[in-house]
N, CA and C atoms as an extended XYZ file, in Angstrom:
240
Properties=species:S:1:pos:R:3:atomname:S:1:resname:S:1:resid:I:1 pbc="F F F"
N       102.805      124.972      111.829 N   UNK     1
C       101.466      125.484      111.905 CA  UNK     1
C       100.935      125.684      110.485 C   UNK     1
N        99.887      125.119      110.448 N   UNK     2
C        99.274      125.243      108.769 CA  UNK     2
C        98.476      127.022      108.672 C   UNK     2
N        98.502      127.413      107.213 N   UNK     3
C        99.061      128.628      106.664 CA  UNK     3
C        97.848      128.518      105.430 C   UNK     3
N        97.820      129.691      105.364 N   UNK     4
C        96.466      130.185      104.020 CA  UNK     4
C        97.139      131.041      102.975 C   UNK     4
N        97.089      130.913      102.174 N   UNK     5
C        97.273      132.025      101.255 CA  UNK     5
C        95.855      132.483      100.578 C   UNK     5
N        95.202      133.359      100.864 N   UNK     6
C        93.512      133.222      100.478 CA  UNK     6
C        93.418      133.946       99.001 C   UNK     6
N        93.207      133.346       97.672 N   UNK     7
C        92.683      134.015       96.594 CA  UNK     7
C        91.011      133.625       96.197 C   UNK     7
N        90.959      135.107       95.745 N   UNK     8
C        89.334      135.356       94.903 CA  UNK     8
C        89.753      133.970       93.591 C   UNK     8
N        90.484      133.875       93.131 N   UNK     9
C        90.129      133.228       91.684 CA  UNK     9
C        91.093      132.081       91.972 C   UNK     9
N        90.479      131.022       91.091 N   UNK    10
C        90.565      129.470       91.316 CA  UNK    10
C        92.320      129.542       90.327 C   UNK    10
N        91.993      129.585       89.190 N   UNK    11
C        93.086      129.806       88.225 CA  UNK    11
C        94.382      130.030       88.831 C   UNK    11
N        94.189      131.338       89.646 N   UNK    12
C        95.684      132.086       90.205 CA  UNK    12
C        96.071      131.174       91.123 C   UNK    12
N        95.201      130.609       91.955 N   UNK    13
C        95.339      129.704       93.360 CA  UNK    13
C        96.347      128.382       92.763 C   UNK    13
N        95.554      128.068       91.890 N   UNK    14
C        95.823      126.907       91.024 CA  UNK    14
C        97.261      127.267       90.367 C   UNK    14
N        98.095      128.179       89.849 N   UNK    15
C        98.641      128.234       89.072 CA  UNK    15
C        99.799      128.641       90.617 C   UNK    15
N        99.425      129.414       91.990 N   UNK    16
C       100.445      129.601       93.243 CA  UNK    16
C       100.814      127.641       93.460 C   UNK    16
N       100.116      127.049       93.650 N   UNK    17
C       100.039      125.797       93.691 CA  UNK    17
C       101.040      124.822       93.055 C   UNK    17
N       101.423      124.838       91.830 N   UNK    18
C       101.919      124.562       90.549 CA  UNK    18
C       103.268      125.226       90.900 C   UNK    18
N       103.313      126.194       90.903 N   UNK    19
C       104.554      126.734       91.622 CA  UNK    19
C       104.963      126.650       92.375 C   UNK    19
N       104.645      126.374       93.344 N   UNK    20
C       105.125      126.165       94.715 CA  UNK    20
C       105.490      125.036       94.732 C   UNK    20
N       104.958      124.033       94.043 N   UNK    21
C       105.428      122.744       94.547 CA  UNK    21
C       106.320      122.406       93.447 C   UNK    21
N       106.762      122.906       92.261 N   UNK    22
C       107.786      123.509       91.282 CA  UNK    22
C       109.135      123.600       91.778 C   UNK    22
N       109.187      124.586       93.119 N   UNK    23
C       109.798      124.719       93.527 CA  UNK    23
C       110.430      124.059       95.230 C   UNK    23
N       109.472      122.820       95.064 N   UNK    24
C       109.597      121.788       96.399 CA  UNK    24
C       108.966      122.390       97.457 C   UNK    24
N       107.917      123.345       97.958 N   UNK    25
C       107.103      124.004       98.558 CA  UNK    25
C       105.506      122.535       98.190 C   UNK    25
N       105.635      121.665       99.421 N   UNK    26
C       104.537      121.140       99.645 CA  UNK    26
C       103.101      122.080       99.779 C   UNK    26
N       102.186      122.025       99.020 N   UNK    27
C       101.215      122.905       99.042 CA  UNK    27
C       100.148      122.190       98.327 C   UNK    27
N        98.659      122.641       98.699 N   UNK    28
C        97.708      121.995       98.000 CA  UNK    28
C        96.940      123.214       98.043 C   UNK    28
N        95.513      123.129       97.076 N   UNK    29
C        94.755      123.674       97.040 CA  UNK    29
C        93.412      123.282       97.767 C   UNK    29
N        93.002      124.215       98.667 N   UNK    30
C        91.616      124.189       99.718 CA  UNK    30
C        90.661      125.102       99.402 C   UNK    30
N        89.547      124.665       99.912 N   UNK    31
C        88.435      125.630       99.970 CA  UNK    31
C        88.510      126.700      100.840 C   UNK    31
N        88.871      127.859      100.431 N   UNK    32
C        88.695      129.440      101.441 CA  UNK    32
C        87.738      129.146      102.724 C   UNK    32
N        88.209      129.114      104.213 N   UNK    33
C        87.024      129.292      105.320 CA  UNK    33
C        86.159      130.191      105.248 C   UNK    33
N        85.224      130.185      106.017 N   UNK    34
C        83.995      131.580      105.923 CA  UNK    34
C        84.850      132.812      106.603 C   UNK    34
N        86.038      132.649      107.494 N   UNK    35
C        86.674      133.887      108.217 CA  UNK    35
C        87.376      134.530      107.560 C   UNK    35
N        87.168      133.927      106.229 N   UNK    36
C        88.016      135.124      105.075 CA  UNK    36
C        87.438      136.324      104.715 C   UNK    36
N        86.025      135.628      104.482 N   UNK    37
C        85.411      136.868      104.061 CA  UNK    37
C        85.022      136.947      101.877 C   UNK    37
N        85.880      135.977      101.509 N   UNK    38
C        86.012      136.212      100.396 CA  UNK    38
C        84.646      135.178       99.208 C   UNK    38
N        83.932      134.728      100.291 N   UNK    39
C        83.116      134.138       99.232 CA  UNK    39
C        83.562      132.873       99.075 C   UNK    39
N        83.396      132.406       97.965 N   UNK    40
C        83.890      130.682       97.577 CA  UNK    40
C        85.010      130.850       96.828 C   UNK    40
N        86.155      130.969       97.645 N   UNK    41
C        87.477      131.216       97.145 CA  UNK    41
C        88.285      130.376       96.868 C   UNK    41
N        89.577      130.085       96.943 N   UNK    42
C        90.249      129.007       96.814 CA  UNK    42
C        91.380      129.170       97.478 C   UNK    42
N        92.033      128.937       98.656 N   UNK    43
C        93.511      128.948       98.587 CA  UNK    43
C        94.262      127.695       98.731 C   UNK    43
N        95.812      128.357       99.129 N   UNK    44
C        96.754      127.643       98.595 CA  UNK    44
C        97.180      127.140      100.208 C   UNK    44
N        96.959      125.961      100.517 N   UNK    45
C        97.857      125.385      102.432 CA  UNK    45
C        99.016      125.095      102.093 C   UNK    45
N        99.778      125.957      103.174 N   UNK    46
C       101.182      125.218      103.046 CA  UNK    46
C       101.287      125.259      104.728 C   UNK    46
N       102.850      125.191      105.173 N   UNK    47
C       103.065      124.911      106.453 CA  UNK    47
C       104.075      126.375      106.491 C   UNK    47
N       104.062      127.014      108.306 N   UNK    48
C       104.703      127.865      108.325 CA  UNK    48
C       106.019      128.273      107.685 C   UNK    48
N       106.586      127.304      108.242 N   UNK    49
C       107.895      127.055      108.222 CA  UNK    49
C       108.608      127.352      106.196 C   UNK    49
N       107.848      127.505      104.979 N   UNK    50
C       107.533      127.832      104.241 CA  UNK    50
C       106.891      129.397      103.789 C   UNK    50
N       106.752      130.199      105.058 N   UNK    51
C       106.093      131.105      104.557 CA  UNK    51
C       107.465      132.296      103.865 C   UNK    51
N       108.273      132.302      104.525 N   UNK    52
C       109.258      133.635      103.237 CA  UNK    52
C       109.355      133.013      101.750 C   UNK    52
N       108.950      131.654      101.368 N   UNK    53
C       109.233      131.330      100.492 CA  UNK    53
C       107.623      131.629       99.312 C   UNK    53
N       106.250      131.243      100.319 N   UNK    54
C       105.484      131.720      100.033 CA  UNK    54
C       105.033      132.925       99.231 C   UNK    54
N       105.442      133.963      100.503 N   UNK    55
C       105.740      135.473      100.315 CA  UNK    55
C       106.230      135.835       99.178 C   UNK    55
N       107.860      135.360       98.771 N   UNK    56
C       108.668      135.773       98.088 CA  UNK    56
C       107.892      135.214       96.932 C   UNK    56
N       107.081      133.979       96.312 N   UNK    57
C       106.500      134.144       95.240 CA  UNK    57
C       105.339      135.157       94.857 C   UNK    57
N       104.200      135.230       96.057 N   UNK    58
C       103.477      136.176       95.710 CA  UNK    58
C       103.838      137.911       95.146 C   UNK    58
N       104.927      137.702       95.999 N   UNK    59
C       105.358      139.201       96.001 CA  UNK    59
C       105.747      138.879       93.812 C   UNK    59
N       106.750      138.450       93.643 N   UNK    60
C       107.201      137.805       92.034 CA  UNK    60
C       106.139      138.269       91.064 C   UNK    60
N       105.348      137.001       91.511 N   UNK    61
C       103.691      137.387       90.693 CA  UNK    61
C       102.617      138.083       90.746 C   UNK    61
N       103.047      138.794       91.775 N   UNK    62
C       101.984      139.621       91.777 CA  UNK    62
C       100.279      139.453       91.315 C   UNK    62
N        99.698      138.351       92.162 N   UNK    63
C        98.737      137.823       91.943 CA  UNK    63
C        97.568      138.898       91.956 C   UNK    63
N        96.734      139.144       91.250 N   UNK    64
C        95.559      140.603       91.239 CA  UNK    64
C        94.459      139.923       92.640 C   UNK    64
N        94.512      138.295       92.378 N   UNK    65
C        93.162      137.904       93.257 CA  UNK    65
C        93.846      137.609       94.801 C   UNK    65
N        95.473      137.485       94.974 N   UNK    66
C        95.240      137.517       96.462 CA  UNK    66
C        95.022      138.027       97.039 C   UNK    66
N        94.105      137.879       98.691 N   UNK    67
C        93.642      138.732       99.090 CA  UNK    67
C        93.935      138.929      100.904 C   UNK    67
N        95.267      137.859      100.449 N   UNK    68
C        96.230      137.513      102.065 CA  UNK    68
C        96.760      136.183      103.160 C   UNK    68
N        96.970      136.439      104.203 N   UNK    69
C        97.651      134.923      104.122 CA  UNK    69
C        96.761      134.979      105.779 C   UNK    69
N        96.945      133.862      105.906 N   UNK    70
C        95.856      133.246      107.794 CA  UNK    70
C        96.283      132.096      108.137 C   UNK    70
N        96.189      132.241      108.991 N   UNK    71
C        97.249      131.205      109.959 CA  UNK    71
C        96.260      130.656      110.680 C   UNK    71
N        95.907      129.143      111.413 N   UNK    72
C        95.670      128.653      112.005 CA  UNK    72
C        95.582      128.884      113.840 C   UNK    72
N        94.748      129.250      113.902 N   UNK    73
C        95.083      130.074      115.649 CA  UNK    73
C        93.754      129.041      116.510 C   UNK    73
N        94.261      128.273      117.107 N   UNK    74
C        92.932      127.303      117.833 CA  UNK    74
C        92.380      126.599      116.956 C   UNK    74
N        90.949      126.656      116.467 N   UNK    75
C        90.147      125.751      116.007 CA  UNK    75
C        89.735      126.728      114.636 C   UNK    75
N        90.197      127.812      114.358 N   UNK    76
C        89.639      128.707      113.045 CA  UNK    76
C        90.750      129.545      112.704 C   UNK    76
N        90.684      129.981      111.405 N   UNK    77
C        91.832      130.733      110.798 CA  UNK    77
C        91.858      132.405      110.820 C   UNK    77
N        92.824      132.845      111.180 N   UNK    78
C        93.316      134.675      111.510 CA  UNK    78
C        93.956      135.347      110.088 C   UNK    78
N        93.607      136.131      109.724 N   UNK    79
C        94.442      136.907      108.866 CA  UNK    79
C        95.371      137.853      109.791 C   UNK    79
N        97.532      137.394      109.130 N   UNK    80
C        98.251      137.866      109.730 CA  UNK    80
C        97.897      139.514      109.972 C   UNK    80
């Protein structure tokens, strides 16, 4: 199931991105949906099956602009 990591700033998104796939974590960078809430954001898609690995970086870096992760539920995205 495809997976959000939603950040305010392009940079941080960009730099979760870089890392993740650093560390063999397939991931790209997308445009934030409107059900975020966050404006013209940026996050990071990866696939579930990836998310403790996700986690365990955000948690590391402690990113200031993330602002959470959303999951794919039907046809629009949920914050867990």
């Amino acid at each position: 199931m495809t997976m959000l990591a939603v950040f305010r700033s392009r940079a941080q998104a960009l730099d979760c991105v870089s890392r993740l796939r650093g560390e063999g974590v397939p991931a790209q960078a997308v445009s934030t949906p409107k059900e975020a809430g966050v404006g013209c954001g940026v996050s990071v898609k990866f696939e579930e099956n990836f998310l403790p690995r996700v986690l365990a970086l955000l948690k590391a870096r402690a990113y200031s602009s993330h602002s959470g992760i959303m999951r794919r539920v039907g046809g629009a995205f949920k914050y867990l």
